[in-house]
N, C-alpha and C positions, 0 to 999 in steps of 0.2 A: 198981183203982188210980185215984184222984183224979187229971186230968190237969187243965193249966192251964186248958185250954175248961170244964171244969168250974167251977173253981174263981172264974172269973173271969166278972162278967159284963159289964162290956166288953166281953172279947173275944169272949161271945157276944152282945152285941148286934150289935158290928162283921162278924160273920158274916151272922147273919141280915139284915143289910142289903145287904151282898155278895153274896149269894144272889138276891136279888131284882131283882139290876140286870140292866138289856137293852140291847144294844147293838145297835141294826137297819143289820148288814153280812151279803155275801153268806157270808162264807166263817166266823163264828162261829157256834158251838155255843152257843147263849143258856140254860146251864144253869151258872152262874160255880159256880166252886170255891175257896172262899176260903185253904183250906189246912187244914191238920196242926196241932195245936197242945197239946203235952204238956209243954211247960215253954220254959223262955228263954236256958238258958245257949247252946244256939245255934240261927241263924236261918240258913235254908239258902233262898235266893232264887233262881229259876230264871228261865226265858223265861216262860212259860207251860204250862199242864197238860196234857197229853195227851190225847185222844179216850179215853173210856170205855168198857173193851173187857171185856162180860159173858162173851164164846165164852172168854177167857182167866181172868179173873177175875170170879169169879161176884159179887162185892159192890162191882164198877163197874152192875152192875142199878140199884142204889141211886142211885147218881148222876145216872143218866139219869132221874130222878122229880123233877118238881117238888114234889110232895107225900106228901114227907114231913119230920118233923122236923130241925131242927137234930141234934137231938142224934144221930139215927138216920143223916142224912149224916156227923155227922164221923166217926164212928164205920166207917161204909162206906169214905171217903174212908181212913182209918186203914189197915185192912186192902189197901184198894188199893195205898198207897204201900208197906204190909210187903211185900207180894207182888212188888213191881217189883225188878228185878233192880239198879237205883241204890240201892235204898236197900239189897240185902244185901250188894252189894259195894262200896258206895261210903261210906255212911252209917254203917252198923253198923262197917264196919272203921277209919273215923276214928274215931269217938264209944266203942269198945269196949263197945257195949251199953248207953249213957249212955242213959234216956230224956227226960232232962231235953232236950229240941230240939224245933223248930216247922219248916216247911216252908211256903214260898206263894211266888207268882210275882208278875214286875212286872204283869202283865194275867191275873186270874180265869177268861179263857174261852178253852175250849180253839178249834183252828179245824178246819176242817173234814179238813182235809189236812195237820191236824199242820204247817203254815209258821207262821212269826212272824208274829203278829198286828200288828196297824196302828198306826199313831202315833193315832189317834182312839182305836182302845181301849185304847191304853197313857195317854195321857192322862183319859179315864175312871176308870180304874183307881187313878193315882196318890196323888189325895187319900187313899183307902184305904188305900194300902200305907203310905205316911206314917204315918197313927192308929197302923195295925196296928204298924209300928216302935215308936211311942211310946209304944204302950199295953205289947208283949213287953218292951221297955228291954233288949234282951240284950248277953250275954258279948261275942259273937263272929257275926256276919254275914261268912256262905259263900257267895260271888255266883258261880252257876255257867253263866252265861253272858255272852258278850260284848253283849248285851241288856242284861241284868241290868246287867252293871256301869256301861255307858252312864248307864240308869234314875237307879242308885245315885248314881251321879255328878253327878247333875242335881240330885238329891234334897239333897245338898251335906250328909252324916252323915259324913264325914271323920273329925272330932275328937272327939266321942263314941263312936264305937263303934270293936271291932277288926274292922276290914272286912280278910276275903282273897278272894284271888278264886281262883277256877280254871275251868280252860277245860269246855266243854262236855261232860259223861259221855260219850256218844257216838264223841265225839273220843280220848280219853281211853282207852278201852279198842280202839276203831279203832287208834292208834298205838301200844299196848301201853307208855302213861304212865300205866295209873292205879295201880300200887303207887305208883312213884316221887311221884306225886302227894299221893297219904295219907301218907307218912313227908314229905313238905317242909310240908304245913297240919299234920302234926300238933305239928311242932315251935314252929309258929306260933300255934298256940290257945293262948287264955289259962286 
């Protein structure tokens, strides 16, 4: 299946640039992950990406490599996000198996202890996320954390896009709102 990383190459040059950035702090993982990118009708924006965990998911190995391809990361990264338990119960049950979606966060790099990352790498970060917005142009932008939406907010895409928000997966399923959650955005996606 032709995904939009394929198809585009913006947005794989905007990767491959992403990929390469460094941030000299204590508590990041300096191996960015620019995100998921299979199509545009929606853009699901997080905090940042989690620590790359092989003992659970054998094609987070991939991730932790500097070298290797583009193509061979997003592709690892792909499998990773299938694998995570957000995206089978959170993603898949919004989108009804839609793979037209893309996935990335306001800051590329995970941290060392899974906390939010720093106003230094989120401003690093952000010309990035910008392109990347304007190069997807999508449907529907999903801001799934209070981060995120801050970001988003700053970024000032208000009148262009259908920006929703919802509160953190985590949270979400901690309080036993994440059906309720998927039946109020679904009603909200364009």
């Amino acid at each position: 299946m032709k995904t939009l990383f394929n198809k585009s190459k913006k947005i794989r040059n905007l990767f491959n640039i992403i990929r390469n950035l460094k941030i000299n702090e204590n508590n990041i993982i300096n191996i960015p992950q620019p995100g998921l990118f299979l199509g545009n009708k929606y853009l699901f924006i997080a905090q940042n990406p989690g620590i790359p965990r092989e003992d659970k998911n054998p094609s987070d190995k991939i991730l932790l490599k500097k070298d290797v391809s583009d193509e061979e990361f997003h592709e690892a990264y792909k499998q990773s996000q299938f694998n995570w338990l957000f995206y089978k119960r959170f993603i898949k049950s919004l989108i009804e198996n839609n793979l037209d979606f893309s996935i990335t966060n306001v800051c590329f790099f995970p941290t060392a202890d899974n906390s939010a990352p720093s106003q230094k790498a989120i401003d690093i970060c952000r010309l990035y996320l910008r392109k990347m917005i304007h190069i997807l142009n999508p449907k529907n932008i999903i801001i799934l954390s209070s981060l995120a939406k801050r970001e988003l907010n700053y970024l000032n895409f208000k009148v262009k896009y259908n920006i929703l928000y919802s509160q953190h997966y985590s949270f979400l399923l901690r309080s036993g709102k994440l059906n309720s959650e998927i039946s109020r955005l679904k009603m909200e996606i364009r």
